[in-house]
FITORRO-260248 format. One record per residue (C-alpha): residue number from 1; residue in three letters; x, y, z. Coordinates in steps of 0.25 Angstrom, whole numbers. Layout:
<pts>
pt num=NUM | residu=ALA | c1=X | c2=Y | c3=Z $
...
</pts>
This chain:
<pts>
pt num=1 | residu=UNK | c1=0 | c2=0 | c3=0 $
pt num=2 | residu=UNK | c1=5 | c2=15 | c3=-2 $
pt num=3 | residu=UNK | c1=5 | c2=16 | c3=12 $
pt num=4 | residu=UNK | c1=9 | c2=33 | c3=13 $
pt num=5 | residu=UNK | c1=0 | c2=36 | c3=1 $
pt num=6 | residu=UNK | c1=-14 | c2=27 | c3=6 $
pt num=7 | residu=UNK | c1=-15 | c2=38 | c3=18 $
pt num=8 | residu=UNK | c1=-28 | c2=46 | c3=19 $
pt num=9 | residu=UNK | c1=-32 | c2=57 | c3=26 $
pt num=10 | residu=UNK | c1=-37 | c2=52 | c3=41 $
pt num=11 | residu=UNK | c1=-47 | c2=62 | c3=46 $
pt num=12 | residu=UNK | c1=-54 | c2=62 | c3=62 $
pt num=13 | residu=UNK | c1=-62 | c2=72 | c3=70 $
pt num=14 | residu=UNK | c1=-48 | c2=78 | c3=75 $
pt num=15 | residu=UNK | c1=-38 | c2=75 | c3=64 $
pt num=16 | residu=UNK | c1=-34 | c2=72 | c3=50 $
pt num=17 | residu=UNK | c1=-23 | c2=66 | c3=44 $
pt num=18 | residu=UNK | c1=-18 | c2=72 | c3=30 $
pt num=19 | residu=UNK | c1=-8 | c2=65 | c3=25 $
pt num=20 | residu=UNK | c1=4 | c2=74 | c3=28 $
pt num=21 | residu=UNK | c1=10 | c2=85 | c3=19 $
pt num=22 | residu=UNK | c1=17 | c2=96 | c3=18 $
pt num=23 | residu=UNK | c1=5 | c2=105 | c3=19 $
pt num=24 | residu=UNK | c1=4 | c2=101 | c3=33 $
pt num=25 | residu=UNK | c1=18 | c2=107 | c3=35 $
pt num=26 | residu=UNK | c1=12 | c2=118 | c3=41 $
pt num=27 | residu=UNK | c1=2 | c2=113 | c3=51 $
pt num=28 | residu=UNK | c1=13 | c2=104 | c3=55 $
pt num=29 | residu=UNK | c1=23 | c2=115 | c3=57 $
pt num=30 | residu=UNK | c1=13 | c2=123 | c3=67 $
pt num=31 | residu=UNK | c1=9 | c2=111 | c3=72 $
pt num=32 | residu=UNK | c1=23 | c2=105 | c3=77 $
pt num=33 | residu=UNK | c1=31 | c2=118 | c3=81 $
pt num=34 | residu=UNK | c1=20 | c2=123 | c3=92 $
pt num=35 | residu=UNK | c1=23 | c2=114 | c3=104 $
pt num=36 | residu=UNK | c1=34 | c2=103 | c3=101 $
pt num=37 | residu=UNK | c1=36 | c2=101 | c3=117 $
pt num=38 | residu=UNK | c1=26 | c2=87 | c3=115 $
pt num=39 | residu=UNK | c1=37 | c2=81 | c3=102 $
pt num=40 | residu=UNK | c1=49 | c2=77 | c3=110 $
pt num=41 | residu=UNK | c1=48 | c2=62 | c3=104 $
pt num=42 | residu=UNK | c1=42 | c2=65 | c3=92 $
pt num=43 | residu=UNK | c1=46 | c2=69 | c3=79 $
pt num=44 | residu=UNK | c1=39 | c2=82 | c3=76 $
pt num=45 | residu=UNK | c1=44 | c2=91 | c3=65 $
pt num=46 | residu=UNK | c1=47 | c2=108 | c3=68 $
pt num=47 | residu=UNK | c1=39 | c2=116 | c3=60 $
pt num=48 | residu=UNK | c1=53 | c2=118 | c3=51 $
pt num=49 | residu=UNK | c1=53 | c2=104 | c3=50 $
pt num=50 | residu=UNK | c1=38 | c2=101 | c3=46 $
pt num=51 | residu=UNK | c1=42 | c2=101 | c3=30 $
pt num=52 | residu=UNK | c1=53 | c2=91 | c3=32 $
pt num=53 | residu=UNK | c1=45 | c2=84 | c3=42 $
pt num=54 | residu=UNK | c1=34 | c2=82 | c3=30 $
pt num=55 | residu=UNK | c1=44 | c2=79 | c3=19 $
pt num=56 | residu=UNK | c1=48 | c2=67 | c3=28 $
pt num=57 | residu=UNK | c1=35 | c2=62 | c3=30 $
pt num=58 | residu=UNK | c1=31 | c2=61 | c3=15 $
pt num=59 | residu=UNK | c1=43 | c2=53 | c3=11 $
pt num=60 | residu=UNK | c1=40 | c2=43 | c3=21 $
pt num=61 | residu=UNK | c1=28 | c2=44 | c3=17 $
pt num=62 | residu=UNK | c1=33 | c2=41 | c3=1 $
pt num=63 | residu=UNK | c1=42 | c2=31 | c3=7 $
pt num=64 | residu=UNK | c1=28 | c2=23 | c3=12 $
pt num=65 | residu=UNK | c1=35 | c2=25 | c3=26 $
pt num=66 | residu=UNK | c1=22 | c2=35 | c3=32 $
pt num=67 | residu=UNK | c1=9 | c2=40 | c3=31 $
pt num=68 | residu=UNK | c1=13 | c2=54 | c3=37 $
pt num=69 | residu=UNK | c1=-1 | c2=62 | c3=39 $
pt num=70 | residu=UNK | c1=-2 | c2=77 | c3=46 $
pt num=71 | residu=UNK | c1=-14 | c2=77 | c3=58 $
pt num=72 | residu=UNK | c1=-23 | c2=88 | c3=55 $
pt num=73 | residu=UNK | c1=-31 | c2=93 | c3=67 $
pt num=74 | residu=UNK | c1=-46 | c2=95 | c3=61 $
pt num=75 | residu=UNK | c1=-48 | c2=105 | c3=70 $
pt num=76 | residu=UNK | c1=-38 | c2=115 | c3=64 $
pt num=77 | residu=UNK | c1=-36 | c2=109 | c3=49 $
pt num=78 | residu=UNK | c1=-22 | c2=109 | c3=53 $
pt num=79 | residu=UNK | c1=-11 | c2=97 | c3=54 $
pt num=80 | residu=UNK | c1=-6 | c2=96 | c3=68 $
pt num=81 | residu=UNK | c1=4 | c2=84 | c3=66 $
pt num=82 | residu=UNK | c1=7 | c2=72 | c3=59 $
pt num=83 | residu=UNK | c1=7 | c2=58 | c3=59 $
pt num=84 | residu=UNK | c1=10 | c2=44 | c3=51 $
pt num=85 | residu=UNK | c1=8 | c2=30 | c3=49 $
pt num=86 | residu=UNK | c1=22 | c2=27 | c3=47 $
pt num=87 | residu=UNK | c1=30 | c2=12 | c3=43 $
pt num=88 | residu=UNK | c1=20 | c2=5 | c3=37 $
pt num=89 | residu=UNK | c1=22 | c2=-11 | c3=37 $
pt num=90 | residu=UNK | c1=15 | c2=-19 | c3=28 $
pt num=91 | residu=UNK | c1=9 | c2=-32 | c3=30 $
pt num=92 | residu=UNK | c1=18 | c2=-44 | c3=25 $
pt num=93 | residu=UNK | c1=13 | c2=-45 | c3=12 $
pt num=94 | residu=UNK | c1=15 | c2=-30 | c3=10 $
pt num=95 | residu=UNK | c1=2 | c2=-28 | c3=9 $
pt num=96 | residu=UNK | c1=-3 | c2=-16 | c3=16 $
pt num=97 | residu=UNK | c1=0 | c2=-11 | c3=30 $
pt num=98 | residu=UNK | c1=1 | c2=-20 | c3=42 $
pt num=99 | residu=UNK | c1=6 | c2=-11 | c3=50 $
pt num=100 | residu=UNK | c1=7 | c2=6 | c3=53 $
pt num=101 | residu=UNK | c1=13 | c2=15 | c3=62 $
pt num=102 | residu=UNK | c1=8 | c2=28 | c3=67 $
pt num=103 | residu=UNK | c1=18 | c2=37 | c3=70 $
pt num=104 | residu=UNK | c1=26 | c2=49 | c3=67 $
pt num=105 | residu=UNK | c1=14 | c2=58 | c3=74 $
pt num=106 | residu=UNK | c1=14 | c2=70 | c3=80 $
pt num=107 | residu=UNK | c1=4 | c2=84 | c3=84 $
pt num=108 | residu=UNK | c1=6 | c2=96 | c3=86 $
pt num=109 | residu=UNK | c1=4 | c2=100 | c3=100 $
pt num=110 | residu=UNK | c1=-10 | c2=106 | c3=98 $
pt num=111 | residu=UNK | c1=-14 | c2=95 | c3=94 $
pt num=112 | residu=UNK | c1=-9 | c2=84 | c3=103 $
pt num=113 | residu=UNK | c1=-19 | c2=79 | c3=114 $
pt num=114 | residu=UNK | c1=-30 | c2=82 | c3=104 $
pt num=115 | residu=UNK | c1=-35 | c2=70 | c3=99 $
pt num=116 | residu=UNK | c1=-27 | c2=70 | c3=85 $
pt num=117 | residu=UNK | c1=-18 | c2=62 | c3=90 $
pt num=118 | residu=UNK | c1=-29 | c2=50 | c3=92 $
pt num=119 | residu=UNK | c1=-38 | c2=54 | c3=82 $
pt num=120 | residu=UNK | c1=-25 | c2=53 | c3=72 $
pt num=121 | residu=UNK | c1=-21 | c2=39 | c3=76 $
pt num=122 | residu=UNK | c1=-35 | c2=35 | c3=75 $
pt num=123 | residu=UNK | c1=-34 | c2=39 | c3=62 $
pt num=124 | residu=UNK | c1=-23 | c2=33 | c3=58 $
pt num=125 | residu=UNK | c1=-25 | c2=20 | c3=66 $
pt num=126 | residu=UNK | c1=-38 | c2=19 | c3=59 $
pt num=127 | residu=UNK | c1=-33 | c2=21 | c3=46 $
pt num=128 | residu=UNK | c1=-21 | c2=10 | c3=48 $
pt num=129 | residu=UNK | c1=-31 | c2=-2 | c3=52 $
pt num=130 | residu=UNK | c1=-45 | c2=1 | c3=44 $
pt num=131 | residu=UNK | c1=-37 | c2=5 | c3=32 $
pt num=132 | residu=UNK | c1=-24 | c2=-1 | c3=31 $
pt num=133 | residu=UNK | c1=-29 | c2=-15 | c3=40 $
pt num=134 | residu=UNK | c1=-15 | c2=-14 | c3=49 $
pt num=135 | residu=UNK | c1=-12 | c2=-22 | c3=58 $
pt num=136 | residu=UNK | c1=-5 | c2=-13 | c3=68 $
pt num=137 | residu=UNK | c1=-1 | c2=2 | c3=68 $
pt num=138 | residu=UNK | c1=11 | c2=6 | c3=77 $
pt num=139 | residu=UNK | c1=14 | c2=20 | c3=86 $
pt num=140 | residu=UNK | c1=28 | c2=22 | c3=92 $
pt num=141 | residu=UNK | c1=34 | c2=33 | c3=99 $
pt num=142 | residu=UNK | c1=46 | c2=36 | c3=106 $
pt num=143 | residu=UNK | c1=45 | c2=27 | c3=118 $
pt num=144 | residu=UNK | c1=47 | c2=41 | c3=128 $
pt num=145 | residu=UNK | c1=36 | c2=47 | c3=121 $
pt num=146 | residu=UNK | c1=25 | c2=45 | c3=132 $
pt num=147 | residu=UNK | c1=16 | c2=55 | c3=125 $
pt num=148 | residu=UNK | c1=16 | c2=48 | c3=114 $
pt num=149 | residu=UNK | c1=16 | c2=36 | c3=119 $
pt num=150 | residu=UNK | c1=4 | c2=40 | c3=126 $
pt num=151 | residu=UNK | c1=-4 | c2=44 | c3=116 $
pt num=152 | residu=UNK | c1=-2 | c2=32 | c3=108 $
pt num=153 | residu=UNK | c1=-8 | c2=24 | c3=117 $
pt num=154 | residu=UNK | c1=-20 | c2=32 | c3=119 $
pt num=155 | residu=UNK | c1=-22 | c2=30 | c3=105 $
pt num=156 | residu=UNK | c1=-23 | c2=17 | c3=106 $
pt num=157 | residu=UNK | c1=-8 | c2=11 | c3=103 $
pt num=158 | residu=UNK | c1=-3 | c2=-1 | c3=111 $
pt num=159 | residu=UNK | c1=12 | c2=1 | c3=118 $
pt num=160 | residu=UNK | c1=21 | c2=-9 | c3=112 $
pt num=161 | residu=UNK | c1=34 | c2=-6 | c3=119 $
pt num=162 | residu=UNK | c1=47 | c2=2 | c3=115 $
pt num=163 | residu=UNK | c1=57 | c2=0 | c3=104 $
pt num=164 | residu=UNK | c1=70 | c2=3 | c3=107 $
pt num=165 | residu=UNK | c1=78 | c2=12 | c3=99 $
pt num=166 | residu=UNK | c1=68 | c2=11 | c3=88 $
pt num=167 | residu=UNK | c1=66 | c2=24 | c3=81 $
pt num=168 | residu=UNK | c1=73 | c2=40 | c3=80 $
pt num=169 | residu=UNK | c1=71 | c2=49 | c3=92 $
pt num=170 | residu=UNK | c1=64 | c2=61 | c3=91 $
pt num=171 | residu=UNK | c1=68 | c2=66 | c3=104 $
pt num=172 | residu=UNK | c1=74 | c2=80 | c3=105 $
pt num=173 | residu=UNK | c1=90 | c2=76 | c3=106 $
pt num=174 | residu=UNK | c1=90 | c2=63 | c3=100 $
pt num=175 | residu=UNK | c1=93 | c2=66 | c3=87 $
pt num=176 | residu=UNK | c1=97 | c2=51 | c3=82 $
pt num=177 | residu=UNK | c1=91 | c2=43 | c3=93 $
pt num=178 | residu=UNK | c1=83 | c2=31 | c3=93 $
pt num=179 | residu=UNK | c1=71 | c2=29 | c3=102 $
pt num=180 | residu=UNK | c1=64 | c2=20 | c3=109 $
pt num=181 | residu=UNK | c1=50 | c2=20 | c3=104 $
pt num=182 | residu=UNK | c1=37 | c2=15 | c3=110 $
pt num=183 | residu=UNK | c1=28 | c2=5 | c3=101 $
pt num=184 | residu=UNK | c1=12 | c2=5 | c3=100 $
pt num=185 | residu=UNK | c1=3 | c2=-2 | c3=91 $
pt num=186 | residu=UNK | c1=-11 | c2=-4 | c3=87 $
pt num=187 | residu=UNK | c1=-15 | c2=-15 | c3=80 $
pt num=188 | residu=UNK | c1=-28 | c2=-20 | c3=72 $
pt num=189 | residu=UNK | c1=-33 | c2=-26 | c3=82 $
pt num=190 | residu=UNK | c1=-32 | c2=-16 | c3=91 $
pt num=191 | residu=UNK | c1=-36 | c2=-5 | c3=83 $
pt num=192 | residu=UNK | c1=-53 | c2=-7 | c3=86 $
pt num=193 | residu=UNK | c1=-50 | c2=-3 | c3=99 $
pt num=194 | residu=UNK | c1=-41 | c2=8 | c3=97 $
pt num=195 | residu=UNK | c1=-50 | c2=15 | c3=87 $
pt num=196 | residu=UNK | c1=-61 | c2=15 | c3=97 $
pt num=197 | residu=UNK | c1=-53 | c2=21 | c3=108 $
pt num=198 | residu=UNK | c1=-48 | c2=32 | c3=96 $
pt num=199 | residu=UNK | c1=-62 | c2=33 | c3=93 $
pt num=200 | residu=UNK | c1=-67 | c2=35 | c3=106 $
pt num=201 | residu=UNK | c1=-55 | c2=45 | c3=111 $
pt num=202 | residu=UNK | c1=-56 | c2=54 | c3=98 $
pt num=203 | residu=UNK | c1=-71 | c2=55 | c3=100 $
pt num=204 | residu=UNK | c1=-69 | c2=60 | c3=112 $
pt num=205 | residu=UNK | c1=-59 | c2=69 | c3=110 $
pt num=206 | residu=UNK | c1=-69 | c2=76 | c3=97 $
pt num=207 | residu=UNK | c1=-80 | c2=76 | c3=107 $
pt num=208 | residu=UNK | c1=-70 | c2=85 | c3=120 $
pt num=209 | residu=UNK | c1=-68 | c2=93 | c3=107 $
pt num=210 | residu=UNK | c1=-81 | c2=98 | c3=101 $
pt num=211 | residu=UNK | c1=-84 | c2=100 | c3=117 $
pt num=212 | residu=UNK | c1=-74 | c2=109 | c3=118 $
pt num=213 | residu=UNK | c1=-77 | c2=116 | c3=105 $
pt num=214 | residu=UNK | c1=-90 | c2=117 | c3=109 $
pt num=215 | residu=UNK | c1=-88 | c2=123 | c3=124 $
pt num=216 | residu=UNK | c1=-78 | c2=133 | c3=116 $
pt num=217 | residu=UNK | c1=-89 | c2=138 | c3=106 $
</pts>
């Protein structure tokens, strides 16, 4: 399958995920540079390095390496991170996916604790089981992460434990490090119940949303 080019446009109550671009340069820029105090384990492009950032992006995307996609807040119409699916791994007999990771995600910091995030993955989770049948999607993080490794969980992920030494640090200072990284998981037969917990905790965060839209009005 043409794994980069059978991405479509995922739209919720909260966010939509454009298959990413330079026009989200941008958004992206804005959205980064306003409080960077949450990224110390994350890669997270400056606004100077947005363009590059993109360009890097699409040729993994040309190489059928991602899916990269911009999260654009519904609310504002503008994009207030990004996100992937990322190493694809076909089934033995090379056809289609058996297997996905999500990753390669960050927000801006308006954006965080607002229910993107959830609704994002739901999205994505969604479309990885009910369109592409997988058998498992993957999440990893650097293992000193706890915010991340948080909200991963409350998603839905199951902890899988740490891999030592198993990818680049993103740490300020270790420039050429590896780290340890944390390993989570959903699989098919899991995914029932975790899209009726996604379900449930996205409903209610649209509904503390229109209350407080309508006490402000």
């Amino acid at each position: 399958m043409g794994f980069a080019r059978d991405v479509p446009v995922l739209e919720g109550a909260l966010v939509r995920l454009e298959p990413l671009e330079l026009r989200h340069a941008a958004d992206l820029a804005r959205a980064a540079d306003v409080d960077r105090a949450t990224y110390g384990f994350t890669q997270v492009p400056t606004a100077d390095d947005v363009p590059d950032y993109i360009a890097d992006r699409l040729a993994r995307a040309a190489a059928g390496q991602a899916a990269p996609y911009a999260q654009v807040d519904l609310a504002s119409g503008r994009a207030v991170g990004a996100t992937a699916y990322w190493e694809p791994r076909p089934w033995p007999d090379g056809e289609g996916l058996c297997a996905v990771e999500i990753g390669s995600t960050w927000l801006g910091a308006a954006a965080q604790g607002t229910g993107v995030n959830a609704e994002a993955k739901y999205l994505l989770f969604r479309h990885a089981f009910e369109a592409w049948n997988v058998a498992r999607v993957d999440l990893k993080t650097d293992a000193r992460n706890a915010r991340s490794r948080a909200a991963i969980e409350a998603v839905g992920a199951r902890f899988e434990g740490v891999l030592r030494n198993w990818g680049r640090s993103w740490a300020p200072g270790e420039d050429g490090l590896l780290r340890d990284s944390a390993m989570f998981s959903v699989t098919a037969e899991e995914w029932p119940r975790c899209r009726a917990r996604l379900e449930e905790r996205i409903a209610e965060i649209a509904a503390r949303q229109t209350d407080a839209g309508r006490a402000a009005g």
